[in-house]
Backbone and ligand atoms as CSV (ligand in chain L), in Angstrom:
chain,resi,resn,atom,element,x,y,z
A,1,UNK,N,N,72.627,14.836,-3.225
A,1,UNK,CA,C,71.818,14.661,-4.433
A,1,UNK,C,C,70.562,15.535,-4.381
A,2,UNK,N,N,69.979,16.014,-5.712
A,2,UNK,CA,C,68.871,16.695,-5.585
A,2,UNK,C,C,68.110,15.729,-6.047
A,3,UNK,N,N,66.759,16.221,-5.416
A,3,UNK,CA,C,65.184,14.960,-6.094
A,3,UNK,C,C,64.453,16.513,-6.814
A,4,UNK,N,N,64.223,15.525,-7.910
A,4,UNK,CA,C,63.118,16.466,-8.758
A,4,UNK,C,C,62.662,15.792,-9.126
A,5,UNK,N,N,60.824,16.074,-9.284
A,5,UNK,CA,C,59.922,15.086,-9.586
A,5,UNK,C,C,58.879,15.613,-10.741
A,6,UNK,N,N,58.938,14.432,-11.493
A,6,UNK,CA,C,58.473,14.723,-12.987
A,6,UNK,C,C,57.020,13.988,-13.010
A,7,UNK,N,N,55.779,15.001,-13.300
A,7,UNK,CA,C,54.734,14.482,-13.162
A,7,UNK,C,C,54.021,14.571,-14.424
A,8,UNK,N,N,53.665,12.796,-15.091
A,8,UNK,CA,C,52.920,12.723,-16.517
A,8,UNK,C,C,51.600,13.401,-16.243
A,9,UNK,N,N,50.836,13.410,-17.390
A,9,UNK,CA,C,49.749,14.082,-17.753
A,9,UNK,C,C,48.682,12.966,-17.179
A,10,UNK,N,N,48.739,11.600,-16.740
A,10,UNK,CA,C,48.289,10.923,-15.895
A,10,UNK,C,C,48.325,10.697,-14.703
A,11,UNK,N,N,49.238,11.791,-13.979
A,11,UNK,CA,C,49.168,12.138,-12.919
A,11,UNK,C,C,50.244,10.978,-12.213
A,12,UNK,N,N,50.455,10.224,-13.148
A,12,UNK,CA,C,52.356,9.583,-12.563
A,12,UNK,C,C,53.430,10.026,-12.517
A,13,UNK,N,N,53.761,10.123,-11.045
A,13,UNK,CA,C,54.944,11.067,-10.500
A,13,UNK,C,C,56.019,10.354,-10.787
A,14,UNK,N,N,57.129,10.513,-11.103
A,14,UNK,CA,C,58.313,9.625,-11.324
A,14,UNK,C,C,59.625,10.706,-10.239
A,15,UNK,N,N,60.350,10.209,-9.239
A,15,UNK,CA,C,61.178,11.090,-8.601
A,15,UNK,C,C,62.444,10.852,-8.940
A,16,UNK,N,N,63.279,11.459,-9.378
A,16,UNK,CA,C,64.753,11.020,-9.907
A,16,UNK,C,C,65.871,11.785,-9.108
A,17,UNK,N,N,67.252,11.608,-8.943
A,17,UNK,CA,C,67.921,11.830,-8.458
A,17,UNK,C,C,69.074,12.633,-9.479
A,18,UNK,N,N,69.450,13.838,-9.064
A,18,UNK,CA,C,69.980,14.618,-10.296
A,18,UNK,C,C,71.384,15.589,-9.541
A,19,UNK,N,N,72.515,14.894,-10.453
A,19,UNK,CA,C,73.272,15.483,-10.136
A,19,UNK,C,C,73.645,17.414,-10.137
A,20,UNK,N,N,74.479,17.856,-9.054
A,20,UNK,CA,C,74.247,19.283,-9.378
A,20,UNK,C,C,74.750,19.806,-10.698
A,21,UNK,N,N,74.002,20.593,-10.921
A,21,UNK,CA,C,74.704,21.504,-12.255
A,21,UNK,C,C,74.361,21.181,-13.246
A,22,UNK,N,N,73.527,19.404,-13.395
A,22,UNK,CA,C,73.155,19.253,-14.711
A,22,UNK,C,C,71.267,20.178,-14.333
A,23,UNK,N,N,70.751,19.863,-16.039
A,23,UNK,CA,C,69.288,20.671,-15.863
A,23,UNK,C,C,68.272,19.964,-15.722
A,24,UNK,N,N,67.263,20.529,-15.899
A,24,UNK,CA,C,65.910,19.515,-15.838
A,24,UNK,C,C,65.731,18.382,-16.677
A,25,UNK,N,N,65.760,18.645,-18.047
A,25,UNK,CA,C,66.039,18.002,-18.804
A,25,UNK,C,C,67.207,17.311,-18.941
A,26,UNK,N,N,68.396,17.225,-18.772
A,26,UNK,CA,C,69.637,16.326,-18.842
A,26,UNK,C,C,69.214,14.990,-17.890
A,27,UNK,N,N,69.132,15.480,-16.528
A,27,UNK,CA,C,68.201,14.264,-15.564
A,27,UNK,C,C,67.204,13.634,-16.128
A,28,UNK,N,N,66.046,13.757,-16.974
A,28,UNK,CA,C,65.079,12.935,-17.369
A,28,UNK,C,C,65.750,12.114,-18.508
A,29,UNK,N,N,66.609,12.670,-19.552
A,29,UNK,CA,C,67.008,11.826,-20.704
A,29,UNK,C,C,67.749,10.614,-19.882
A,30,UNK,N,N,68.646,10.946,-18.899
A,30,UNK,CA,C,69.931,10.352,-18.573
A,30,UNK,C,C,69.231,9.021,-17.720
A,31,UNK,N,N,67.876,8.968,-17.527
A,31,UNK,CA,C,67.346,8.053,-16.455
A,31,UNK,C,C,65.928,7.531,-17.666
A,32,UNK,N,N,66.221,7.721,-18.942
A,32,UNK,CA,C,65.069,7.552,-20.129
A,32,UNK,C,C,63.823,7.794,-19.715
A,33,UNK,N,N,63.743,8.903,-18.921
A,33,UNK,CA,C,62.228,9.321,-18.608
A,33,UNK,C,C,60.858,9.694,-19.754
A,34,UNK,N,N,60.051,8.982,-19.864
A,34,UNK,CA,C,59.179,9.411,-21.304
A,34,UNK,C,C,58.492,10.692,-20.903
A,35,UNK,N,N,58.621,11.742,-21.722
A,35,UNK,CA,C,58.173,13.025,-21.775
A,35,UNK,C,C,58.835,14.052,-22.241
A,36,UNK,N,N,59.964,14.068,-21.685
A,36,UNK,CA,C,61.284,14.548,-22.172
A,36,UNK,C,C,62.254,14.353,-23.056
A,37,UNK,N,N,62.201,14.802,-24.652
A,37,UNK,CA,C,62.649,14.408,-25.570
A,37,UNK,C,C,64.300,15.066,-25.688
A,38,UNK,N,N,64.504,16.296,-25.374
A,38,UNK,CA,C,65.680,16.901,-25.624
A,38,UNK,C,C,66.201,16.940,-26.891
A,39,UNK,N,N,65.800,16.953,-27.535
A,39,UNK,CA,C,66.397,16.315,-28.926
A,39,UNK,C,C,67.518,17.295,-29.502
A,40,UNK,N,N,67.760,18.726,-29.345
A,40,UNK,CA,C,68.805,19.365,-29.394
A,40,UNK,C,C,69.826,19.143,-28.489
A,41,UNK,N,N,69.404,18.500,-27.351
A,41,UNK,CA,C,70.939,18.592,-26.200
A,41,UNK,C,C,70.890,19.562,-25.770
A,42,UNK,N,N,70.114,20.277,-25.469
A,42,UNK,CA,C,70.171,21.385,-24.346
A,42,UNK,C,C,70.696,23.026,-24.940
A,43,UNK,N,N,70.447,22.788,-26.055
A,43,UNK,CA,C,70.979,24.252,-27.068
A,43,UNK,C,C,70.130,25.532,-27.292
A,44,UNK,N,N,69.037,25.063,-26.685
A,44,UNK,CA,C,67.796,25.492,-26.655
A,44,UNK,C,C,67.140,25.755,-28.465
A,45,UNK,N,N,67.173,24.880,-29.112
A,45,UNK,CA,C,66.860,24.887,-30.582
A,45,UNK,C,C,65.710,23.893,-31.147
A,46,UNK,N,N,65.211,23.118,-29.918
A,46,UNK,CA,C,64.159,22.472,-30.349
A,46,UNK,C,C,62.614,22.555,-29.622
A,47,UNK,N,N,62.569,22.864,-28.751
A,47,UNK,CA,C,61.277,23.236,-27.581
A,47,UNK,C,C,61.084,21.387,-26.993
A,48,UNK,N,N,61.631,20.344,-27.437
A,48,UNK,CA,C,61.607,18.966,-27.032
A,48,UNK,C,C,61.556,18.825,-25.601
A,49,UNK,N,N,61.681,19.686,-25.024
A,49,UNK,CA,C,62.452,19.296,-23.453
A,49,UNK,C,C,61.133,20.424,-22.860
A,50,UNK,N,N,59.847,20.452,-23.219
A,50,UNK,CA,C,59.019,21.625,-22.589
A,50,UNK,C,C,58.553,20.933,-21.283
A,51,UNK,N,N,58.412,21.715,-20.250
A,51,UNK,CA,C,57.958,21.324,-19.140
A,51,UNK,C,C,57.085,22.777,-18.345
A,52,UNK,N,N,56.069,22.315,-17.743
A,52,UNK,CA,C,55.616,22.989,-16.498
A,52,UNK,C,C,56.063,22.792,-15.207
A,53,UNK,N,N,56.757,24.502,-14.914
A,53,UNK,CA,C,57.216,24.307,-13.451
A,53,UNK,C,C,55.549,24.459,-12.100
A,54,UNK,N,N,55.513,23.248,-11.501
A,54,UNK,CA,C,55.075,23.294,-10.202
A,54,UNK,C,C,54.509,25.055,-9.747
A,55,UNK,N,N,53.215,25.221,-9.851
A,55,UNK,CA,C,53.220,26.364,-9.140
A,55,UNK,C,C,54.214,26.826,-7.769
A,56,UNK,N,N,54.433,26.043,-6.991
A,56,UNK,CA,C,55.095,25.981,-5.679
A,56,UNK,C,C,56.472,26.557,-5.990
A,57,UNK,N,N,57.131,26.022,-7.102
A,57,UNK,CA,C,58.587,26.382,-7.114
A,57,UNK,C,C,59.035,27.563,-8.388
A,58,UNK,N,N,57.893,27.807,-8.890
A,58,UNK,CA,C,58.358,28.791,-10.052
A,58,UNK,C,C,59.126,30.439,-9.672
A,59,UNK,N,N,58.631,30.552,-8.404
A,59,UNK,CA,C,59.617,31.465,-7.939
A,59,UNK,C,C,61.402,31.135,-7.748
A,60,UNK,N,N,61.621,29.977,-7.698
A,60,UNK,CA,C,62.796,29.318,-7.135
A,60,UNK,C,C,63.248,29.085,-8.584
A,61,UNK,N,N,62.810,28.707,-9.626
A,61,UNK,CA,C,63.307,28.360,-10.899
A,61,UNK,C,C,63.574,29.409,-11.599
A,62,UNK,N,N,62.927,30.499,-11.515
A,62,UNK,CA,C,63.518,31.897,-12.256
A,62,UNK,C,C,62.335,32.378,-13.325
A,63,UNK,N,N,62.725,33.335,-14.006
A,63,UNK,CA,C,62.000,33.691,-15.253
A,63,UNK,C,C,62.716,32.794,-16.633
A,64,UNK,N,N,61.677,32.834,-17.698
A,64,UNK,CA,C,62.673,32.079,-18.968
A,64,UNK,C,C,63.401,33.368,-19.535
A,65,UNK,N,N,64.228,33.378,-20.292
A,65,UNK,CA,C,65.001,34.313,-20.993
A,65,UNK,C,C,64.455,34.521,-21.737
A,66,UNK,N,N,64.591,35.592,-23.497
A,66,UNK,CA,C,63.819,35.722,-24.011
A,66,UNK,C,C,64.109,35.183,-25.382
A,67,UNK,N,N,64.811,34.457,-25.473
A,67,UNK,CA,C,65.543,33.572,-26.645
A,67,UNK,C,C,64.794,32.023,-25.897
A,68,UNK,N,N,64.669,31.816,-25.045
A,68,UNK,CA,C,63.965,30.193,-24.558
A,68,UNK,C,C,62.447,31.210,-24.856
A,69,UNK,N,N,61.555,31.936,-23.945
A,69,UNK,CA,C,60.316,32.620,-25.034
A,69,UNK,C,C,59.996,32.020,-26.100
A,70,UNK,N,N,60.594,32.473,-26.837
A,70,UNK,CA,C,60.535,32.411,-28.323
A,70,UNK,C,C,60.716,31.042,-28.757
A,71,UNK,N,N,61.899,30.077,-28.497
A,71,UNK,CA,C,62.093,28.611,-28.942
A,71,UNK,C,C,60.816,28.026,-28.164
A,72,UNK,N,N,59.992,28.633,-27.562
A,72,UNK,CA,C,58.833,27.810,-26.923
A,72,UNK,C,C,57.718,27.965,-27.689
A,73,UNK,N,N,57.868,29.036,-28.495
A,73,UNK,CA,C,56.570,29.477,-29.604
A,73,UNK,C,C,56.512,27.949,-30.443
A,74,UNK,N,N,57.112,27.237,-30.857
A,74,UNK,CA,C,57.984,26.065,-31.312
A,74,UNK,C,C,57.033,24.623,-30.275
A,75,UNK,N,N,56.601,24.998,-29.380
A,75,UNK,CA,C,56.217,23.797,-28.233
A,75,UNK,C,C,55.192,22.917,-28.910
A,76,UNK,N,N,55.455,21.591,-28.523
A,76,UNK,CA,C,53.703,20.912,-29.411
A,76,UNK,C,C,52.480,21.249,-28.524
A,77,UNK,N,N,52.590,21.653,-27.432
A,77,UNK,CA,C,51.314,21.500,-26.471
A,77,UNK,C,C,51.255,22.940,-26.053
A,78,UNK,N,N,50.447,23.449,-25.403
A,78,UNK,CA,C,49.858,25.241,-25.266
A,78,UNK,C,C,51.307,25.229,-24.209
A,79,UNK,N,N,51.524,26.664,-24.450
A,79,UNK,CA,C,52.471,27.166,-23.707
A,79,UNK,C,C,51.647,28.103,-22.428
A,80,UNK,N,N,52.369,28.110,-21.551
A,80,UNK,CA,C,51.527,28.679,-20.240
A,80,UNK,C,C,52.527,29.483,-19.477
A,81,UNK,N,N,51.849,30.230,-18.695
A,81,UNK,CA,C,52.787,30.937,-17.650
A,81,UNK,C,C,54.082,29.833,-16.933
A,82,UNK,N,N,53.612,28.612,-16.597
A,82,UNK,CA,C,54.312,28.188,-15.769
A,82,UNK,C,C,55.213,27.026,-16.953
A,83,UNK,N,N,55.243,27.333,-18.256
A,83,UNK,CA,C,56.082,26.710,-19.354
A,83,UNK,C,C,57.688,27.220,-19.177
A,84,UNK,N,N,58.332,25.987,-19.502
A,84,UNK,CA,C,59.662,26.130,-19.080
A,84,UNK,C,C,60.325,25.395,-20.471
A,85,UNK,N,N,61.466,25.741,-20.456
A,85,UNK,CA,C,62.397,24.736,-21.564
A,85,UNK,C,C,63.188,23.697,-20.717
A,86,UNK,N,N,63.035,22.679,-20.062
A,86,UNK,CA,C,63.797,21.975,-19.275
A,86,UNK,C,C,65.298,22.007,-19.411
A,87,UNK,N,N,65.811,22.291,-20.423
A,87,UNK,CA,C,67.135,22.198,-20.316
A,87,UNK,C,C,67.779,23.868,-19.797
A,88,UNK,N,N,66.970,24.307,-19.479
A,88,UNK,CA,C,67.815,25.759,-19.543
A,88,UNK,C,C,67.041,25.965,-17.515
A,89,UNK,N,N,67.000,25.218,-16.991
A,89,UNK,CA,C,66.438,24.845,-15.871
A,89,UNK,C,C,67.699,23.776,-15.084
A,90,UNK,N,N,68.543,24.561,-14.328
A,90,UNK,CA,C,69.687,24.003,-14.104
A,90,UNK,C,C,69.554,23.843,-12.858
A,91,UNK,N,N,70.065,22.733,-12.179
A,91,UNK,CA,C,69.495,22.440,-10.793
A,91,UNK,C,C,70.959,22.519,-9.825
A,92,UNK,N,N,70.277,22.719,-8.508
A,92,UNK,CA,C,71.632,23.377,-7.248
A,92,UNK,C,C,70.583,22.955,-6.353
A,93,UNK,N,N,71.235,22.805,-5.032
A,93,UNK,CA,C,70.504,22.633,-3.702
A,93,UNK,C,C,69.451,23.242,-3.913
A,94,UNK,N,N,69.073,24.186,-4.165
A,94,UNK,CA,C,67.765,25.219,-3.373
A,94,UNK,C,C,66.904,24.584,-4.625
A,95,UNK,N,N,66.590,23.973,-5.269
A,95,UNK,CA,C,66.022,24.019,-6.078
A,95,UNK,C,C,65.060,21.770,-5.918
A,96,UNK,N,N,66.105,21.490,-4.749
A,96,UNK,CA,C,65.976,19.990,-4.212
A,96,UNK,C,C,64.083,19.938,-3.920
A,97,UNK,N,N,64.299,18.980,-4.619
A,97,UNK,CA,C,62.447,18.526,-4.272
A,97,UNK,C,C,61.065,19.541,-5.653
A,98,UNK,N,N,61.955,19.967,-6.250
A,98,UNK,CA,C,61.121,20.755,-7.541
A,98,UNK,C,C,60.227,19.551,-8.248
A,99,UNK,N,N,59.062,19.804,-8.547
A,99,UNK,CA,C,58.047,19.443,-9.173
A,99,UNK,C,C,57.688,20.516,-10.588
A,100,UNK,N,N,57.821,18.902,-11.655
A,100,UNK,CA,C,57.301,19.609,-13.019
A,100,UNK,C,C,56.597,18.927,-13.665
A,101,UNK,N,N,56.067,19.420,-14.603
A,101,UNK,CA,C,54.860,18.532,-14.774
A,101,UNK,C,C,55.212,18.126,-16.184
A,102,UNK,N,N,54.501,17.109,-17.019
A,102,UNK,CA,C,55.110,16.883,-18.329
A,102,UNK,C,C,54.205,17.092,-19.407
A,103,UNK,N,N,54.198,17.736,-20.425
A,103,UNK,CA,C,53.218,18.041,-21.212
A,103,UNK,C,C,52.590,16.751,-21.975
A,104,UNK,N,N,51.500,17.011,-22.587
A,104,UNK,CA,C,50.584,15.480,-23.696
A,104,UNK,C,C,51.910,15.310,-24.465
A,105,UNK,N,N,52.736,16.298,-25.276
A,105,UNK,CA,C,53.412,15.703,-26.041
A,105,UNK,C,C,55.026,16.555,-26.398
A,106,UNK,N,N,55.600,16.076,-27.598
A,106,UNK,CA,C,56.885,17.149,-27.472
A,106,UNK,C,C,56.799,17.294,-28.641
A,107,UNK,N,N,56.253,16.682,-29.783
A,107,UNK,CA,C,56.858,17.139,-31.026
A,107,UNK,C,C,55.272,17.231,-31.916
L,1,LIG,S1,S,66.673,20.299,-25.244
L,1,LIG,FE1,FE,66.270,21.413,-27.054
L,1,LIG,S2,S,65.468,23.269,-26.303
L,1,LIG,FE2,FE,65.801,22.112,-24.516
């Protein structure tokens, strides 16, 4: 199992257990984590699922594409270097123990 840990804007860490292959976002809906709305399902068509990757692991998570970019222009809360679309954030071993943070809001 991988642990990835989802940290509110109050600084409450929540650690969940996430099967491989699903994404950042699929794990928070599937365990009703509040922060993480998804509301497209992972199509990348709504920016619902925005997250900050962990300074520590943003090398390990990748760059965003430039079609997630753009659906992030779309985000309710400031977009930042370390802004991610959670669903397009797909998790595998190397990626076990990732920290993200959860924005004030999604919509
Ligand atoms: S779930 Fe809609 S863009 Fe990620």
């Amino acid at each position: 199992m991988i642990k990835v840990t989802y940290v509110a804007p109050d600084g409450t860490a929540t650690t969940l257990e996430a099967e491989p292959g699903s994404s950042v976002m699929q794990t928070a809906v599937a365990n009703d984590l509040d922060g993480i709305v998804g509301e497209c399902g992972g199509a990348m068509m709504c920016a619902t699922c925005h997250c900050y990757v962990d300074p520590a692991w943003q090398d390990r998570t990748g760059a965003r594409s430039s079609d997630e970019e753009e659906m992030l222009e779309g985000a309710a809360t400031e977009v930042t270097e370390a802004s991610r679309l959670s669903c397009q954030i797909r998790l595998d071993p190397a990626l076990d123990g990732l920290v993200v943070h959860l924005p004030e809001e999604q919509h």
